[in-house]
N, C-alpha and C positions, 0 to 999 in steps of 0.2 A: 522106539525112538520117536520122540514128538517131532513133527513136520511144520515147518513154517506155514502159513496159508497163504494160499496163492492169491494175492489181488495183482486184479487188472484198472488200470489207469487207462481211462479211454476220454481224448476232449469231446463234448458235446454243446460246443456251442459255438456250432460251424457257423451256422446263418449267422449269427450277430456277429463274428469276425469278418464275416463276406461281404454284410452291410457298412463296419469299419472300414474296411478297405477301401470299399467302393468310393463312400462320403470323402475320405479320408488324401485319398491317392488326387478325385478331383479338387477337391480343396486344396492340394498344394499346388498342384497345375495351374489352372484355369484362372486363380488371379494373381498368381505368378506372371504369369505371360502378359495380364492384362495390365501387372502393375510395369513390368518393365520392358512394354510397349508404349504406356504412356512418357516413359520415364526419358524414352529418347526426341520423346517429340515436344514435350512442356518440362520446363524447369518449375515444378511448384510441387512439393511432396503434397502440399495440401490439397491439391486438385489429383494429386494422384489417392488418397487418402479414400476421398470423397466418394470417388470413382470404384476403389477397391470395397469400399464398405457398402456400396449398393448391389454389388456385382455377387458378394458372399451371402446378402440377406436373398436378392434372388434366388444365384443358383441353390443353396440351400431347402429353400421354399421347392423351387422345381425337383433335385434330385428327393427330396421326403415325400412329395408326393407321388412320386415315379415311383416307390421306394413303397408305397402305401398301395398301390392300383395295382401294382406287381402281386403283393401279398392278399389281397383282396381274388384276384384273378387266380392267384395258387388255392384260396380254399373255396372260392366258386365252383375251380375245375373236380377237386376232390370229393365235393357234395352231391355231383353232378354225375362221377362216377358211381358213386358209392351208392345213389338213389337205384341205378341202370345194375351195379350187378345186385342190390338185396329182389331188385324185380325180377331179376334170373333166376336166382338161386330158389324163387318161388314158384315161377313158371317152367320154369326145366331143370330142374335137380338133377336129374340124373348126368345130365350133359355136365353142371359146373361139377359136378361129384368127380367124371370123369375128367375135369382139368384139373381137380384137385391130385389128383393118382399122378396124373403128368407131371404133375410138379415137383409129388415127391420123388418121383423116378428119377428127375431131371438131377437131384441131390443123389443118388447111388442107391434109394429105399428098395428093397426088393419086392418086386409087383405085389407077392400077396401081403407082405407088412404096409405098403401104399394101400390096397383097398380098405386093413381093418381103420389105419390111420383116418383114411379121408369118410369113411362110413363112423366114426368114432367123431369125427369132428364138423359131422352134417348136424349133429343133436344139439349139437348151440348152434343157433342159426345166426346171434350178434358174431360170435367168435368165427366163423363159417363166411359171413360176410369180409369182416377185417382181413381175415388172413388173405382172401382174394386179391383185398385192395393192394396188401404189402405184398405177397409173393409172384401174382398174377401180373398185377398192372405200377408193383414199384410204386405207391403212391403212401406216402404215409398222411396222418390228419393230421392237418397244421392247427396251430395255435390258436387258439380265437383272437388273442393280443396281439398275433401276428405284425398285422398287418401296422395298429398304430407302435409299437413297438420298432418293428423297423424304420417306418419315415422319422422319429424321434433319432433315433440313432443314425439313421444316415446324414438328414438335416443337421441333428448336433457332430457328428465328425468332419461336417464340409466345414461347418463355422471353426472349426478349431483348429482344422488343415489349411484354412485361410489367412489365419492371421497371422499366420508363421513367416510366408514372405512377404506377409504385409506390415508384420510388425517393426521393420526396421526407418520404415517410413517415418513412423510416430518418434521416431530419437535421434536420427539425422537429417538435418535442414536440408543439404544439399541430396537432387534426387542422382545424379551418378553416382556418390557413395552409398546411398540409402540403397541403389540397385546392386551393388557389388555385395552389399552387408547381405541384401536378398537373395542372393545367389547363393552364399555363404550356408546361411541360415537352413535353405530350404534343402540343399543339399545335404546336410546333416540330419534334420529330421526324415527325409525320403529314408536315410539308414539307419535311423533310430528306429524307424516307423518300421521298416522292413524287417529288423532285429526281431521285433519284442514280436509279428505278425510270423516269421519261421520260429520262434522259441515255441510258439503255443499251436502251430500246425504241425506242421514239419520236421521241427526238431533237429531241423540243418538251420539254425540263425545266419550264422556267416553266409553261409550261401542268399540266403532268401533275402541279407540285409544288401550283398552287390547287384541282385538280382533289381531287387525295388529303387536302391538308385539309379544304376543305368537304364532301365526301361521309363523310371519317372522324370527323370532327367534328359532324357532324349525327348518324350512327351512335352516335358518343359521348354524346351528347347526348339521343340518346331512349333510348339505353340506361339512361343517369342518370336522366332522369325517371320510368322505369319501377321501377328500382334505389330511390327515393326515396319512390315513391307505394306499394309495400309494405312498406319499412323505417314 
């Protein structure tokens, strides 16, 4: 009797969803609070405008670069191991031989299937490195794009998580309507944003969409009140 084949569906593309979130979650905050900060203190959507659309090209610039230094630092740190154990593996084999056995051990291998394994996998010494990095020291090699990869995305999700509560400015003249429509506004994408961000982790949406608005919304929220009690 023919057998269906088994595939597995596994997401893989944590980091770029981590850096969404990141750009994403700040962008709705951060000129939220600052639009309707100003909002209590100046009647002019235009000067809140103004303020909001300096405040996005910033932090944007700042979080892509955070976002870039980060990534840079993750495969500095990985090169840096990688250099220290192929140095090992040449000047004491025997020793990394013997954390290879540990390793397997550590998985239920039974000691003499660990020694033919880790003496079977000393004869590639590239393959003999790697495996150290991943099962020794949990390091896997990043991406060389990495690094500008992520500040584009983080950068591009802060600008687009920004103009969400800023976009109501630009259609209503009056800024305590324009602030209410913003509250609206941003409330709605925090759950939209949290939806589609548990659809593609998690797999619990509903949860992850309550979850993203009352933790961004509380964010939002003492953000404003901070934003308010110095305006």
């Amino acid at each position: 009797m023919p057998q269906t084949p088994h595939v597995e569906k596994h997401f893989t593309s944590s980091a770029t969803i981590r850096d969404i979130v990141i750009g994403m979650s700040d962008g709705l905050t951060v000129p939220f609070a600052l639009a309707a900060g100003l909002s209590g203190a100046v009647n002019s959507t235009r000067l809140v405008i103004t303020a909001g659309l300096a405040e996005i090209a910033a932090g944007s610039i700042a979080m892509g670069l955070g976002g870039y230094l980060a990534a840079r630092t993750d495969a500095e740190h990985y090169a840096a191991e990688h250099a220290r154990e192929r140095r090992e593996t040449i000047e004491i084999p025997e020793e990394e031989t013997r954390e290879v056995i540990e390793l397997f051990e550590e998985y239920g291998v039974p000691h003499g299937s660990a020694v033919e394994a880790a003496h079977a996998l000393r004869k590639d010494h590239k393959r003999w490195v790697d495996f150290m990095m991943k099962f020794e020291l949990g390091l896997e090699k990043p991406d060389p794009a990495r690094a500008r990869t992520s500040a584009l995305t983080i950068a591009g999700s802060y600008v687009a998580g920004g103009m969400i509560p800023l976009g109501p400015y630009f259609f209503v003249p009056e800024t305590r309507g324009a602030l209410f429509a913003s509250v609206a506004v941003t409330i709605l994408a925090l759950f939209v944003f949290g939806w589609v961000k548990g659809h593609y982790t998690v797999k619990r949406p509903l949860r992850s969409a309550w979850q993203t608005t009352i933790v961004g919304g509380l964010a939002a929220g003492a953000a404003f009140a901070i934003a308010r009690a110095i305006s």
